[in-house]
N, C-alpha and C positions, 0 to 999 in steps of 0.2 A: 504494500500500500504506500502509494506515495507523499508525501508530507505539505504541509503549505512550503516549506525552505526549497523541498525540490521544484514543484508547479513554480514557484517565482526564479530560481536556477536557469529551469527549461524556457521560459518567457523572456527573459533577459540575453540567453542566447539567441531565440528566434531575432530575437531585435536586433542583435548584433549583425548576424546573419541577414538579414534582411539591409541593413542599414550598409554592410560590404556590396550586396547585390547592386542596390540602388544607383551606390557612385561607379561601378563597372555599366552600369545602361545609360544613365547621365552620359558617362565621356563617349558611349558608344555613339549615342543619339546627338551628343554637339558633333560629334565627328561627321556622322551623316550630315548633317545642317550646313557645315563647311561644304563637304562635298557637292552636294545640292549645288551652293552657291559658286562656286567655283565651276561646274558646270552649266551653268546658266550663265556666268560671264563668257565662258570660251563660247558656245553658242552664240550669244550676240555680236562678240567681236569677228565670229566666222561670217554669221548674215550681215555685216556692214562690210565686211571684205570684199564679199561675194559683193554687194549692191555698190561698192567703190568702183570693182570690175567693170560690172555692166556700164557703167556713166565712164570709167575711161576710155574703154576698147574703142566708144565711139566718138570721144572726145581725148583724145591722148597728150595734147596740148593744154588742158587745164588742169593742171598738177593742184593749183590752188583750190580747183572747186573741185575736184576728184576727193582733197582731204577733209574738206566743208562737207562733202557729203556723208562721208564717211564717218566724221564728227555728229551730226546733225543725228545718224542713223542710232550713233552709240549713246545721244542726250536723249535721246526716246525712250532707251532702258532704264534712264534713270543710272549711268554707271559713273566710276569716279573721273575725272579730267586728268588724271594720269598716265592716259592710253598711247601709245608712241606708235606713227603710223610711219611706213615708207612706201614709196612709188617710187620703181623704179622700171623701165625697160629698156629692153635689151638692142645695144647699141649695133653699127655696124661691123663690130669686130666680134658679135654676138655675145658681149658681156654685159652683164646688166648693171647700168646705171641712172644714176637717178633723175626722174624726172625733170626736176628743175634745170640741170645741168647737160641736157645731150639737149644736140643741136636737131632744130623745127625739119630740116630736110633727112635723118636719121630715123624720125618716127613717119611709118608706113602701113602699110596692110602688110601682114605676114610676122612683123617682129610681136613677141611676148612682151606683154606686162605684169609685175609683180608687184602684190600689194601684201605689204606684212603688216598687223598688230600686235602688238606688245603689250604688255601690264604686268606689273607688279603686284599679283596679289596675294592681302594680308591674311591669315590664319586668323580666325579671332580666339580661339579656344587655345589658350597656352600650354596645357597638356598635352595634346596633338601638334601643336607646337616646338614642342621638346623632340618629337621624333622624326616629323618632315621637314623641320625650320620652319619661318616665323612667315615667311613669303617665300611663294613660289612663282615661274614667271610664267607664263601664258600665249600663248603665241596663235595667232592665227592666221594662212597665209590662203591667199586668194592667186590665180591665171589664167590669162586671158589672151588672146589672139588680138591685134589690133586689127580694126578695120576701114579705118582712113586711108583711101588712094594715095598713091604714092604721088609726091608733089612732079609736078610737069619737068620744071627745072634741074631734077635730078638726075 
Protein backbone atom coordinates (compact mmCIF):
# COMPACT_ATOMS: atom_id res chain seq x y z
CA UNK A 1 0.00 0.00 0.00
CA UNK A 2 1.27 3.02 -0.87
CA UNK A 3 1.66 6.16 1.42
CA UNK A 4 0.68 9.93 1.19
CA UNK A 5 5.04 10.54 1.01
CA UNK A 6 5.01 8.01 -1.83
CA UNK A 7 1.78 9.54 -4.16
CA UNK A 8 3.52 13.06 -3.44
CA UNK A 9 7.23 11.40 -4.43
CA UNK A 10 5.57 9.99 -7.72
CA UNK A 11 3.71 13.49 -8.52
CA UNK A 12 6.62 15.50 -8.04
CA UNK A 13 8.49 13.21 -10.47
CA UNK A 14 5.66 13.30 -13.05
CA UNK A 15 6.27 17.14 -12.92
CA UNK A 16 9.72 16.84 -13.30
CA UNK A 17 9.28 14.64 -16.16
CA UNK A 18 6.84 16.54 -17.69
CA UNK A 19 8.43 19.98 -17.15
CA UNK A 20 12.12 18.10 -19.17
CA UNK A 21 9.41 17.03 -21.84
CA UNK A 22 8.10 20.40 -22.21
CA UNK A 23 11.45 22.51 -22.88
CA UNK A 24 12.60 19.50 -25.45
CA UNK A 25 9.04 20.53 -27.64
CA UNK A 26 9.43 24.34 -26.95
CA UNK A 27 13.12 24.26 -28.68
CA UNK A 28 11.75 21.75 -31.15
CA UNK A 29 8.62 23.98 -32.06
CA UNK A 30 10.84 27.49 -32.08
CA UNK A 31 13.17 25.56 -34.34
CA UNK A 32 10.37 24.75 -36.62
CA UNK A 33 9.03 28.53 -36.54
CA UNK A 34 12.76 29.55 -37.79
CA UNK A 35 12.58 27.11 -40.30
CA UNK A 36 9.20 28.06 -41.52
CA UNK A 37 10.49 31.54 -41.75
CA UNK A 38 13.55 31.12 -43.33
CA UNK A 39 11.60 29.22 -45.99
CA UNK A 40 9.30 31.66 -46.76
CA UNK A 41 12.17 34.31 -47.07
CA UNK A 42 14.01 32.12 -49.69
CA UNK A 43 10.68 31.63 -51.55
CA UNK A 44 10.07 35.32 -51.87
CA UNK A 45 13.53 36.27 -52.78
CA UNK A 46 13.34 33.25 -55.57
CA UNK A 47 9.68 34.99 -56.95
CA UNK A 48 11.33 38.47 -57.14
CA UNK A 49 14.38 36.94 -58.83
CA UNK A 50 12.25 35.14 -61.14
CA UNK A 51 9.95 38.53 -61.77
CA UNK A 52 13.41 40.64 -61.94
CA UNK A 53 14.10 38.16 -64.89
CA UNK A 54 11.11 38.57 -66.73
CA UNK A 55 11.35 42.61 -66.77
CA UNK A 56 15.11 42.20 -67.66
CA UNK A 57 15.25 39.79 -70.48
CA UNK A 58 13.08 42.38 -72.20
CA UNK A 59 14.48 45.40 -70.98
CA UNK A 60 18.38 44.53 -70.37
CA UNK A 61 19.39 48.19 -70.30
CA UNK A 62 17.51 49.01 -67.11
CA UNK A 63 19.79 47.71 -64.42
CA UNK A 64 18.12 50.47 -62.22
CA UNK A 65 14.49 49.45 -62.79
CA UNK A 66 15.20 45.67 -63.02
CA UNK A 67 16.43 46.21 -59.16
CA UNK A 68 13.38 48.65 -58.39
CA UNK A 69 11.46 45.80 -59.36
CA UNK A 70 12.90 43.53 -57.73
CA UNK A 71 12.80 45.64 -54.47
CA UNK A 72 9.37 46.74 -54.89
CA UNK A 73 8.44 42.64 -55.31
CA UNK A 74 10.42 41.97 -51.87
CA UNK A 75 8.42 45.32 -49.92
CA UNK A 76 5.27 43.27 -50.62
CA UNK A 77 6.58 40.50 -48.35
CA UNK A 78 6.88 42.63 -45.98
CA UNK A 79 10.82 41.56 -45.66
CA UNK A 80 14.00 43.33 -44.16
CA UNK A 81 15.99 46.03 -46.50
CA UNK A 82 18.89 44.03 -46.02
CA UNK A 83 18.52 42.20 -49.22
CA UNK A 84 21.73 42.42 -51.66
CA UNK A 85 20.70 42.13 -55.38
CA UNK A 86 23.16 41.76 -58.42
CA UNK A 87 22.49 41.84 -62.22
CA UNK A 88 24.69 40.80 -64.05
CA UNK A 89 25.09 39.48 -67.80
CA UNK A 90 27.11 37.89 -69.80
CA UNK A 91 29.56 39.96 -71.67
CA UNK A 92 31.08 39.39 -75.16
CA UNK A 93 33.94 37.32 -73.96
CA UNK A 94 30.97 35.25 -72.38
CA UNK A 95 31.79 36.31 -68.68
CA UNK A 96 29.37 37.64 -66.73
CA UNK A 97 29.20 41.01 -65.75
CA UNK A 98 27.49 43.56 -64.23
CA UNK A 99 24.88 45.25 -65.54
CA UNK A 100 25.65 48.63 -64.95
CA UNK A 101 29.08 48.21 -66.25
CA UNK A 102 29.05 46.26 -69.86
CA UNK A 103 28.79 48.20 -72.75
CA UNK A 104 24.78 49.09 -74.60
CA UNK A 105 26.16 47.24 -78.00
CA UNK A 106 27.21 43.91 -75.74
CA UNK A 107 23.70 43.30 -74.41
CA UNK A 108 21.71 41.37 -77.31
CA UNK A 109 19.36 38.42 -77.86
CA UNK A 110 21.08 35.21 -77.12
CA UNK A 111 23.42 36.43 -74.08
CA UNK A 112 22.31 35.35 -70.39
CA UNK A 113 21.34 37.38 -67.42
CA UNK A 114 21.82 36.65 -63.86
CA UNK A 115 20.18 37.86 -61.01
CA UNK A 116 21.30 36.88 -57.57
CA UNK A 117 19.71 37.79 -53.88
CA UNK A 118 21.33 37.64 -50.88
CA UNK A 119 20.22 38.15 -47.18
CA UNK A 120 21.43 37.64 -44.18
CA UNK A 121 19.24 35.97 -42.18
CA UNK A 122 18.93 36.14 -38.25
CA UNK A 123 18.10 32.96 -36.19
CA UNK A 124 15.98 34.32 -33.41
CA UNK A 125 15.98 31.23 -31.04
CA UNK A 126 19.51 31.21 -29.54
CA UNK A 127 19.55 27.62 -28.63
CA UNK A 128 19.32 26.69 -32.22
CA UNK A 129 21.46 29.24 -32.44
CA UNK A 130 24.29 27.63 -30.78
CA UNK A 131 24.24 24.87 -33.27
CA UNK A 132 23.76 26.48 -36.92
CA UNK A 133 25.19 30.07 -35.93
CA UNK A 134 23.39 33.12 -35.34
CA UNK A 135 22.77 33.99 -39.24
CA UNK A 136 22.62 32.09 -42.03
CA UNK A 137 22.89 33.46 -45.74
CA UNK A 138 20.26 33.00 -48.28
CA UNK A 139 20.63 33.18 -51.65
CA UNK A 140 18.42 33.14 -54.58
CA UNK A 141 19.56 33.15 -58.16
CA UNK A 142 17.23 33.68 -61.12
CA UNK A 143 18.26 33.19 -65.68
CA UNK A 144 17.36 34.38 -68.24
CA UNK A 145 17.91 34.50 -72.10
CA UNK A 146 17.91 38.19 -73.32
CA UNK A 147 15.77 39.09 -75.99
CA UNK A 148 16.46 42.50 -77.39
CA UNK A 149 17.68 42.44 -81.19
CA UNK A 150 20.85 42.82 -81.56
CA UNK A 151 21.73 46.76 -82.05
CA UNK A 152 22.12 47.44 -86.18
CA UNK A 153 25.50 49.07 -85.43
CA UNK A 154 27.20 46.16 -84.29
Amino acid sequence: MKTKKDVKQEKAQSLVEFAGALVVLVIILAGVVDLGRAIFTLFAMQDAAEEGIVFGTSFPTHCDQIRERIQYNLANEILPDDITVWVTIENNAGVQQSCDSIPVNNVYAGKEMQIEVTQTFNITMPLIGAFVGQTILLKATANGIILRPQPPDY
